[in-house]
N, C-alpha and C positions, 0 to 999 in steps of 0.2 A: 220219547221221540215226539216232534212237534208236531203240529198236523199242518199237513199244506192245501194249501189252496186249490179248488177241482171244478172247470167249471161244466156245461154241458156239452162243450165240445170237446174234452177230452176226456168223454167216454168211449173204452174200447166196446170192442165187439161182442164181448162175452157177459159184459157189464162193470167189468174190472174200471176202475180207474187210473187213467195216466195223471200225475202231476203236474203242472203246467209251466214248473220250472224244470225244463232238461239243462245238463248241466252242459256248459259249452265245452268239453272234455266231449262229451258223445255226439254233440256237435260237430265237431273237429274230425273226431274218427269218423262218424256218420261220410263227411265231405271228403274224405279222405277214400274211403273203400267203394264209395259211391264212382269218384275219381277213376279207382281202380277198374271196376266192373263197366263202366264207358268205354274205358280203355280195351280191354277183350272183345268187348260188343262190338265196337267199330272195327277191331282186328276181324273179325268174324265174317263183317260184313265185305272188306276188303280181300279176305279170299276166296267169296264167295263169288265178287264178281271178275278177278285173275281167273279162277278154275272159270266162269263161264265166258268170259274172253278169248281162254287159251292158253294164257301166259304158263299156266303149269303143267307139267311133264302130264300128270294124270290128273284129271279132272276129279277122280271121287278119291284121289287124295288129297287134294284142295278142299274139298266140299266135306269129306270128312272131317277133317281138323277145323272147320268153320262150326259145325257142327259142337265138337268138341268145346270148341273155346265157347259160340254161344250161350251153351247151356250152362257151363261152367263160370264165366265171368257175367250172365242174367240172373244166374242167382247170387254170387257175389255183387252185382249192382241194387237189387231188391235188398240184400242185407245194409247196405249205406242207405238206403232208401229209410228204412225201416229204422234206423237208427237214429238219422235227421229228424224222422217222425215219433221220437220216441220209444220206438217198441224193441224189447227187451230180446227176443228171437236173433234178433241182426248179427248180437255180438258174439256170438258163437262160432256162424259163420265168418265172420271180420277175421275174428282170432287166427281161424285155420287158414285163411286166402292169406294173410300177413307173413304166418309162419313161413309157409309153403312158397312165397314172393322172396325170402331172403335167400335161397340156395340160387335161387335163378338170378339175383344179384351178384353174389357171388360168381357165381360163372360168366355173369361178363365181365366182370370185373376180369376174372384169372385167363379161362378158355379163351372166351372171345373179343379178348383184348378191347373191348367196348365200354373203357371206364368213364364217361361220360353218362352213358347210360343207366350204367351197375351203380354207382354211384346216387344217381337220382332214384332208382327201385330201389334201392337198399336205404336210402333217406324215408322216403315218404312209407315203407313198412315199417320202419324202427319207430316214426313218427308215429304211425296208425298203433302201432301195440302200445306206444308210451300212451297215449290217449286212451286207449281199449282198459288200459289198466291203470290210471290214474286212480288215484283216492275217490273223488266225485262220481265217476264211473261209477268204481263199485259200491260205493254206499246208494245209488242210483238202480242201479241193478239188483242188489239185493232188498232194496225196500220192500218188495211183497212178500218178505220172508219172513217178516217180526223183526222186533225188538235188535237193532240195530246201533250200539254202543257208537256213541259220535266222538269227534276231537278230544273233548273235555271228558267224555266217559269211557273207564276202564271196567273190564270184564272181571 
């Protein structure tokens, strides 16, 4: 396998090194899940201030599910974060917010009659998993694992 290019800004923290070519596949999904976890964050924050407005029946049912989605779509946004940034943690994360995104497409698509919507969540997860598991990805991802057979080499 070649050796790539490190320079001293992409030292990790442990002392590991990142390569300085991320592959625009993790790129992609990076922007994508990063997307995603904005998306819940600002939902978050928008019922947090309904529940403190009023607007909702019960205020610590408001504030709960803000809660909820917070923490839930803040660390889904830290894994896009993470992935833009190279770091290999992210995609694990990605993987499971992606999975878990396509049922809730579904359902508006079917339930709630909201194919505009379901449609767009159901694009941009298929999209983040076709990227999450691209080729480049995972030769990417498993580079600190050894000896990685490329295009031209067979096992």
């Amino acid at each position: 396998m070649a050796e790539q290019d490190v320079t001293d800004d992409d030292q990790r923290e442990g002392g590991d090194q990142v390569p300085s070519g991320i592959p625009a596949t993790v790129r992609v999904a990076g922007g994508l899940v990063s997307l995603e976890g904005l998306a819940g964050v600002v939902t978050a924050i928008v019922l947090i201030v309904r529940a403190s407005t009023g607007h909702d029946q019960s205020a610590a049912s408001g504030v709960g599910t803000a809660i909820w989605f917070g923490v839930l779509f803040g660390g889904v946004l830290a894994a896009g974060i993470g992935l833009l940034r190279g770091k290999r943690w992210g995609r694990a994360i990605a993987v499971i917010a992606n999975v878990l995104l396509l049922p809730v497409a579904w359902s508006l698509l079917t339930d709630s009659h909201q194919p505009l919507w379901g449609s767009l969540l159901g694009l941009v997860a298929v999209a983040g998993l076709a990227a999450l598991f691209a080729p480049a990805t995972s030769r990417f991802m498993a580079q600190d694992y050894g000896e990685i057979p490329g295009d031209d080499e067979r096992p």
